[in-house]
N, C-alpha and C positions, 0 to 999 in steps of 0.2 A: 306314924305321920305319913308313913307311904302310902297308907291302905285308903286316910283319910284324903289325899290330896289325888289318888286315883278316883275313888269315886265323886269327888267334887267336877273332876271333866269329863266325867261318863255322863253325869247330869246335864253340863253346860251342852255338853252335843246334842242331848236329846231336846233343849230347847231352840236351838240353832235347825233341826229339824222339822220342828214343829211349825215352827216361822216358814220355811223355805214351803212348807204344803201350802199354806195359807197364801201366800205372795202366787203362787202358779194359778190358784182357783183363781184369785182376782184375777190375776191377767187374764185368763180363758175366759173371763163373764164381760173383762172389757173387751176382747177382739170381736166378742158375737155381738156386742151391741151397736159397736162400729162400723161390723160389717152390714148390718141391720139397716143403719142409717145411710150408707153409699148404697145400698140400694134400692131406697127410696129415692135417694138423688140422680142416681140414674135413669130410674123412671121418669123422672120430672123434665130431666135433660130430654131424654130422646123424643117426647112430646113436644116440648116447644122447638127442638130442631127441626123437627119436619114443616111444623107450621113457620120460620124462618127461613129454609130453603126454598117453599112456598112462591112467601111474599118477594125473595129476592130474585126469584127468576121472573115473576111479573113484572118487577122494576128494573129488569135488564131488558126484558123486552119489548118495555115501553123506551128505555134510552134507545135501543137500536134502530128503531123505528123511527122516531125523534132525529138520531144523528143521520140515517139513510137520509131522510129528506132534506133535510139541511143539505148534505154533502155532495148531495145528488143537485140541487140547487146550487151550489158553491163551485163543483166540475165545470158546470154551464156558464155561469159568473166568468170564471177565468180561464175557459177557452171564450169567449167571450173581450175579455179582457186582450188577452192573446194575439188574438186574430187584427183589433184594433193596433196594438204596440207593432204587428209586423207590418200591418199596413202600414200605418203611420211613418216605419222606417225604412220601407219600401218607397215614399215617396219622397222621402229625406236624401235617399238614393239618386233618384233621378233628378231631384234639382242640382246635385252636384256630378249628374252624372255618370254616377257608379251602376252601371245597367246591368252586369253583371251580378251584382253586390243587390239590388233592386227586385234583380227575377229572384234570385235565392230567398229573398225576404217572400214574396208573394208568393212562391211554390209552399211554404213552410206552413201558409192559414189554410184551416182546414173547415169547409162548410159542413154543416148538420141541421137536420130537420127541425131544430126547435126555435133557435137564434143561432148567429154567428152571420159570413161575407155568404155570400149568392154564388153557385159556381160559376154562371155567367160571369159575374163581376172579376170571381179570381181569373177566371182564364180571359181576361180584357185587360187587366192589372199583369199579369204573365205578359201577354203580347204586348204592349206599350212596354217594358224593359225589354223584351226581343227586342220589337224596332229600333228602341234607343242604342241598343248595342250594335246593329247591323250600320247603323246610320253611322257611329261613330268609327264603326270598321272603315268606310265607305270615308269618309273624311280623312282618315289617315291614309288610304290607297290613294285619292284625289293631290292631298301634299306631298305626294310620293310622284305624281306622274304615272300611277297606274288606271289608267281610266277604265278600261276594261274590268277589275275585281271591284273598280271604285261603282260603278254600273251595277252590277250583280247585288253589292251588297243595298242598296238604294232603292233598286224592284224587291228586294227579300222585304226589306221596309214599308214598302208603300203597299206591299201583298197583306205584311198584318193590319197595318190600318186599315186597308180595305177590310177587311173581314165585319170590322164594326160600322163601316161606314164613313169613315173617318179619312179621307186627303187632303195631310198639312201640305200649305203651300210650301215650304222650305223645302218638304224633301222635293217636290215638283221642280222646284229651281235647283236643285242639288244635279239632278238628272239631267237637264236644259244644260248646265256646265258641264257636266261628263259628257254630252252627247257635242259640246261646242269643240272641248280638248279633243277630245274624239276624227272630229275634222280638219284640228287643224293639224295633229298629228300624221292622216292622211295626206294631206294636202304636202307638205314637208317632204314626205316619202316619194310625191309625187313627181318633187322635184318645184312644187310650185313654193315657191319660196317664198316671194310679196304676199302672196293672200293666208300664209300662214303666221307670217309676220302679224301681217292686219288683225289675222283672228285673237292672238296672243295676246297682240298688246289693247284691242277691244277688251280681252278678260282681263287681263294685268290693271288696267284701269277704269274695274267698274269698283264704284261705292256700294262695297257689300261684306258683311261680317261672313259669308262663302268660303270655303275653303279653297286653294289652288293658285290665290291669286298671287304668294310671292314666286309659285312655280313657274305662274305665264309668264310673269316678266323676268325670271329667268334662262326662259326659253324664247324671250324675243332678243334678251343680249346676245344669248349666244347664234341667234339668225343673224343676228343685226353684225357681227362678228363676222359669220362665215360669207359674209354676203361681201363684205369689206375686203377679205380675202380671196375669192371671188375676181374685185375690181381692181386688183393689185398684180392676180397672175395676167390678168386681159391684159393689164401695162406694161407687164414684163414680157409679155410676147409681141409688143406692137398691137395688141387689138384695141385701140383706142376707144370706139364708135361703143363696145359691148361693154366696158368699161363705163365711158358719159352714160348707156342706160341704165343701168344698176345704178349708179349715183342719183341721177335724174328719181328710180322710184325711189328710195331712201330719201331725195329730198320731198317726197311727195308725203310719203308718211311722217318724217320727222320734219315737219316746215319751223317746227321752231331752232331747229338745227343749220343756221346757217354754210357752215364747211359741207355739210353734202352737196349744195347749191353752187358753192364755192367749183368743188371736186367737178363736179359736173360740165359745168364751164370750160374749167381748166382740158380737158380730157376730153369735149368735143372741141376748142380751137386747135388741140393737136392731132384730132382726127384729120380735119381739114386740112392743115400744113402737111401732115405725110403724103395726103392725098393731092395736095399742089408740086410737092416734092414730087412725085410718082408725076405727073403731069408735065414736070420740068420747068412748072413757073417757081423760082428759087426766090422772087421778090416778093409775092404773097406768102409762100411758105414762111420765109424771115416776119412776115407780119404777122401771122398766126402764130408763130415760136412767140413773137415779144408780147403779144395779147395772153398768150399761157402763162410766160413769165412774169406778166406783173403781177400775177396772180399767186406767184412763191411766197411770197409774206402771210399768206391764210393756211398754207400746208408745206408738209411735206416732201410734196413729188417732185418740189424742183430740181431736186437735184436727179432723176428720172428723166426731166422734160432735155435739162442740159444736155445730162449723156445719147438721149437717142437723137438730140440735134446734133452732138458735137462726130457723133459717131456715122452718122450719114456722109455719103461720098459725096454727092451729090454739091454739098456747101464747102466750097473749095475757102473758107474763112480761117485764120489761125485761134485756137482753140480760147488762150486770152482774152482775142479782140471781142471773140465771139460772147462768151460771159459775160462780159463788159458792156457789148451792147443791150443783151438781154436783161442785165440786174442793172446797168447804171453801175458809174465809175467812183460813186459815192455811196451806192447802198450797203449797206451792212450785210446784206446776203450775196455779199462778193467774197468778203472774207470768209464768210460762213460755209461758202460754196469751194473754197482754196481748203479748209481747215479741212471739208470733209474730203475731199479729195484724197488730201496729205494719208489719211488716218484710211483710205481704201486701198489708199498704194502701200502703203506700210504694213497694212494688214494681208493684202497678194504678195508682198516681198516675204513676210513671215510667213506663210502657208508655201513659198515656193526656196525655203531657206536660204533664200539673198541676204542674209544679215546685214550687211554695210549698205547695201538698199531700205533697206528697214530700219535701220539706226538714222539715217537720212531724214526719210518723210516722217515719222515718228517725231524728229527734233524739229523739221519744220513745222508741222503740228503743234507742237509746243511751243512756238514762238507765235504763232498767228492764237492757240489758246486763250493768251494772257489776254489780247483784248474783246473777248466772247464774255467770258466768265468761270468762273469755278469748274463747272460742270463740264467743261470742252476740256480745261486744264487737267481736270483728274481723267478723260478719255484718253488725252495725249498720253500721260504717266502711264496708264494701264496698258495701253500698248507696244509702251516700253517696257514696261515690265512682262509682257507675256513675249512681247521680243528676246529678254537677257533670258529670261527662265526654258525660255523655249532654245534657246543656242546651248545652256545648261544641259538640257535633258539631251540635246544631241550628243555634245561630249559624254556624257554617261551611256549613251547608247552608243556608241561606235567602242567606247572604251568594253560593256558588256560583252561586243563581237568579238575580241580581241580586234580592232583595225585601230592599233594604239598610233600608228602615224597621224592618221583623220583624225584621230582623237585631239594629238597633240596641235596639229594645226587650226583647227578651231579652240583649242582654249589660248593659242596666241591670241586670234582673231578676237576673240571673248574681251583678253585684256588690253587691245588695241580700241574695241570700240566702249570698254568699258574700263579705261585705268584706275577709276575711283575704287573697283572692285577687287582688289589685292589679294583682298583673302580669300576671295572666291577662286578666285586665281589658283593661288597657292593648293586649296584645297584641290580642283579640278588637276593641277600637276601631281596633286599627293596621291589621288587615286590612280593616275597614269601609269604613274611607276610602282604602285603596288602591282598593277595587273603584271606590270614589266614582268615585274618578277615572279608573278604568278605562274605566267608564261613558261618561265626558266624553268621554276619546281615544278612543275608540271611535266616538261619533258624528261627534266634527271626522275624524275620518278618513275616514271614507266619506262626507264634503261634499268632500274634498280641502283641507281647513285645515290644512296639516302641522303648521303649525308650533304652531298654537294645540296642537295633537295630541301634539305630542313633550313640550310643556310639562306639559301632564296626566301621558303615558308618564312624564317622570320624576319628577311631586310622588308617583305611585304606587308608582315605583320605593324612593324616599326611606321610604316607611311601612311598605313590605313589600317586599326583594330577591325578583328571578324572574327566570332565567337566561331564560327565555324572553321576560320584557318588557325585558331588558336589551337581549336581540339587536334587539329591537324598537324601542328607542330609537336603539342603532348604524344602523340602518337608516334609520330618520327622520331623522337628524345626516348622513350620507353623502348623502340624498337633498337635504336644506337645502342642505347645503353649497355643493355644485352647482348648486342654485338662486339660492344667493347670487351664486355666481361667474359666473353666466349673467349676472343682470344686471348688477352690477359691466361686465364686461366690455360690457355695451349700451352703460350707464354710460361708458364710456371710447370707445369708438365715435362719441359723441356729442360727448366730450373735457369733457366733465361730472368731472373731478378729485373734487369735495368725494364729489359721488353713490356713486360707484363707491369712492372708500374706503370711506364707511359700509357698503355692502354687502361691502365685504371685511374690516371690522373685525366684521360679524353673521355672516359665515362663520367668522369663525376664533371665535366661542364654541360653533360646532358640535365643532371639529377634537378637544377633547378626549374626546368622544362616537364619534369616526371617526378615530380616531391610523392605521389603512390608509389615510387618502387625507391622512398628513403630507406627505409629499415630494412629491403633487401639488400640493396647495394652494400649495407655497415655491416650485413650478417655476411658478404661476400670478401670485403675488405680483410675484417678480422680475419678470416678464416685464410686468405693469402697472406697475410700479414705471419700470422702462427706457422704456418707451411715454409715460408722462407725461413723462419728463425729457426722453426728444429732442422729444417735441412742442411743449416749454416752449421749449427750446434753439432749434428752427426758429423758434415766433415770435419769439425773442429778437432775434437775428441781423435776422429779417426789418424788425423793426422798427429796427434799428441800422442797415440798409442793407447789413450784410453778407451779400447773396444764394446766394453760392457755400455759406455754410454753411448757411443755413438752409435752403437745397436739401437739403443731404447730409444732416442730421439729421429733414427729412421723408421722404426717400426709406428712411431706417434704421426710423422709426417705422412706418412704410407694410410695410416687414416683419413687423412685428410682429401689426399690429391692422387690418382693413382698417376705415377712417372716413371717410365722407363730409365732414364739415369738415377731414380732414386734407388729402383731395384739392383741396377749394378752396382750402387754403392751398397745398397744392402750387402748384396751376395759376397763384394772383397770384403766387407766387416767379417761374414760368418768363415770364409775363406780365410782370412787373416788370423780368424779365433780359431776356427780347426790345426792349421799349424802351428800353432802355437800348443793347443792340446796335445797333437802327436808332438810336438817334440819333447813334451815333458815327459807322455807315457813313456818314450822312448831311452829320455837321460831318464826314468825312475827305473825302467828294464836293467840298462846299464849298470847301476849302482847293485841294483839288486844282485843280477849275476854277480859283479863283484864282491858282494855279501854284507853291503853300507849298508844297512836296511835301514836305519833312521833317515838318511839324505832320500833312498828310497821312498818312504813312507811320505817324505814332505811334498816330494815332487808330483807324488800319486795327490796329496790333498789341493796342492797347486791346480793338477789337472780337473778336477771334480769338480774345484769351481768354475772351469771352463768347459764344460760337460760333464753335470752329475750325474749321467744316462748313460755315459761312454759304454761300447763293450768293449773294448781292451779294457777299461778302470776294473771291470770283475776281474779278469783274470789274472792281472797283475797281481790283484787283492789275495786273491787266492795263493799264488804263488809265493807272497809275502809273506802270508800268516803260516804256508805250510814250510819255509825256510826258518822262521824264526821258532815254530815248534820244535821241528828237527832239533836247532840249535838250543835248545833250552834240554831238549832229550839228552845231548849228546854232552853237556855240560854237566849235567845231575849223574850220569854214567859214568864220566872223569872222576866225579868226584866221590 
């Protein structure tokens, strides 16, 4: 069966082999036929790729060609395009102005040979936004009052436009007004006053959209101003005549202004009366006064004209009668001419510190107020108040100098002309006497009296608070305090108890004045507080005979405080404790000679607590042990 079933798989293998030839020939007849056929295909490939590589670069280079043109066309289009959008808002610019903003547009388009702007035309386009700008410079130097850069930049303007040919009249008239400002400026400087007034207010009101004009006519207020002032000091020197001319041209210019006409009038009829007065005719001059005077209801001056009549020697008339004739015994500009008076005298009494002069015309002021109007009434009041406030500030200044007498007599004065004011009063007394006392701490301080010194600092404190005298007090209190506790603590050194309290119960009325040095004071207290007790406690013992503690509780206090009587009582404790030691070494000597050695022996442990160091304690020791050896020899030999 074996023989049989071996060769049945010798067989199967050789057919299994036969197979596996047959299978490799095919495959080797299929890869050559395959291979055969790729390259055929390859051949066929690489033929029609050339002839597609060919066709597709001719068709690249016909689009290239194609798109160049186009885009070479399209470049031009939209610089083109370009050139237009900047212009356009380059002129979108200058209608609003933006000249600036206008040239940047216009520098930005760029001409070229084929189409686009004209370089002419750009640099025309450029220059028209210069000019616009220069001109607009030139406008704003003009509302300025600088007519000189307002100039400059106007010719820089009319220079571009000239280039093209081109002179707007605007800027022509821009120039015409810089060159008008220009003179009247001069004229001003010149001293000519009238014709630069004239020139001003010719520009101030011409009908024209021009720049400058709200400047002229601020520059003719303030002529018109200085000119007024002017005709004001001429009246305050007596120059009448220079005075009536300056009004005279003011009313020539201003004719719709009747008060210059007025003014004018007025101030040549007191020309004339000074110059009848100087004359010595006193009855034309009185006519000339009352023809000026009736003219006080349109101005001001009257009360001017009054005082340089009333004040003339010349008019031997009582000062009264004299008003009375001038205003009339019914006009209203009588009282008016009384109130002002009241309130010029009241105001020389306050500038010359007459207070009760001052409180005077003040209140008569006040009663002639009431029938003026509001306006007089609240004058009156303010000059009572710059009265009371002004006697105020004196008392503070006298009181500053230390001259607290001056002080105090004007705040009577204060509340005699003011009793309503109490509390001003009171306040003005309360700083009085703080300084009083300032005063005092002041000098105990620089003797070195602190403490008298702190007691002033704070009766000054109490009348008038000052953070400054406050800290000044803390100071003083920190400084006691410390001085108290110095001695105190002498005090205790000495062992003085009652002393050294007191001086620690005067320290702590500082502490509330020095709460920074609380936790020291209570670390200072304790610490005497402990010091008195053991020092009490050691003589206590000492005196009890108990040595050992009154040792220990001077030796604790002796920590604390160094004191001379603490030492002597030290030293009688250890003195106190050495005799006592020798006398036991010496009754244990005793005993022992005598041959007691137990009474011996007790009296030696007696002493060892009273010095376990002693040298006597050795030798006695010695002595004892070598008698009771003996004795113990000499007993066993007996026996």
């Amino acid at each position: 069966k074996f023989q049989s079933l071996k060769s049945q798989i010798d067989r199967q293998g050789q057919e299994l082999r036969e197979l596996s030839e047959q299978m490799e020939i095919l495959a080797r007849e299929s890869l050559t036929q395959v291979g055969s056929e790729v390259h055929t295909l390859r051949g066929k490939f690489q033929k029609y790729k050339r002839r597609g590589v060919i066709w597709a670069i001719g068709m690249v280079l016909w689009g290239v060609l194609l798109l160049g043109s186009f885009g070479f066309v399209t470049y031009f289009l939209q610089q083109e395009l370009k050139n237009q959008h900047l212009v356009a808002s380059g002129n979108i610019a200058l209608a609003v102005q933006d000249y600036q903003g206008a040239e940047n547009y216009f520098r930005q388009t760029k001409p070229n040979w084929l189409i686009g702007i004209a370089e002419d035309e750009r640099n025309r386009l450029i220059a028209l936004a210069q000019a616009g700008k220069h001109i607009e410079m030139g406008n704003q130097y003009l509302s300025d009052g600088r007519h000189d850069l307002a100039a400059k930049e106007y010719k820089l303007a009319l220079n571009l436009f000239g280039k093209y040919h081109l002179v707007p009249d605007h800027v022509k008239k821009r120039i015409h007004r810089v060159e008008d400002f220009a003179k009247a400026q001069k004229l001003s400087a010149q001293g000519k006053l009238f014709l630069a007034l004239q020139l001003y207010n010719k520009i101030g009101q011409e009908k024209t959209d021009l720049p400058g004009s709200l400047y002229a006519r601020a520059m003719s207020a303030l002529l018109t101003e200085r000119l007024k002032t002017m005709a004001q000091e001429k009246i305050q020197k007596g120059h009448w005549i220079r005075a009536f001319e300056i009004y005279s041209q003011l009313a020539k210019i201003y004719p719709e202004k009747k008060l210059y006409q007025d003014l004018a009038n007025q101030t040549e009829e007191m020309d004339l009366a000074m110059k009848a007065l100087k004359n010595g005719d006193s009855t034309k001059a009185l006519q000339h006064f009352n023809r000026a005077g009736n003219l006080a209801s349109l101005n001001p001056l009257f009360s001017i004209i009054l005082e340089s009549l009333i004040n003339y020697q010349n008019i031997s008339v009582s000062k009264e009668a004299l008003v009375t004739s001038l205003l009339g015994k019914d006009s209203p500009l009588l009282k008016r001419w009384k109130f002002e008076r009241m309130i010029f005298e009241g105001q020389k009494a306050l500038d010359k510190q007459k207070w009760k002069q001052g409180v005077h015309f003040f209140q008569q002021a006040l009663q002639l107020a009431s029938g003026l109007g509001k306006k007089e009434v609240k004058i009156a009041k303010n000059g009572m108040d710059k009265l009371k406030k002004g006697l105020q500030r004196e008392v503070l200044y006298q009181i500053k100098i230390e001259s607290l007498k001056k002080a105090r007599e004007l705040a009577e004065t204060y509340f005699l002309l003011f009793p309503n004011e109490e509390n001003d009063y009171q306040e003005l007394n309360k700083k009085i006497k703080a300084q009083e006392y300032m005063v005092h701490a002041r000098k105990e301080e620089n003797i070195s009296h602190f403490e008298q010194a702190f007691e002033y600092y704070r009766k000054a404190q109490f009348y008038e608070e000052s953070e400054q005298r406050a800290e000044k007090i803390q100071f003083l209190a920190s400084l006691l305090l410390k001085k108290e506790i110095e001695k105190g603590e002498q005090a205790l050194s000495k062992l003085k108890f009652l002393k050294a309290s007191a001086h620690f119960d005067r320290a702590k009325r500082y502490l509330s004045f020095a709460s920074s040095l609380q936790n020291y004071f209570e670390e200072v207290q304790t610490k005497a507080q402990n010091f008195q007790k053991w020092v009490q406690k050691s003589q206590e013992y000492f005196q009890a005979g108990n040595l050992k503690k009154a040792y220990f509780f001077a030796e604790r206090a002796k920590q604390l405080y160094f004191s001379e009587p603490l030492v002597n009582l030290k030293a009688k404790i250890l003195e106190k404790i050495n005799q006592d030691y020798l006398k036991l070494v010496k009754m244990a000597e005793t005993l022992l000679d005598q041959g007691n050695w137990e009474a011996a022996k007790e009296a030696l442990l007696a002493a060892q607590v009273i010095k376990p160091k002693g040298e006597e304690l050795g030798k006695l020791k010695d002595k004892l042990y070598r008698s009771m050896i003996s004795k113990y020899f000499n007993k066993k030999e007996n026996e």
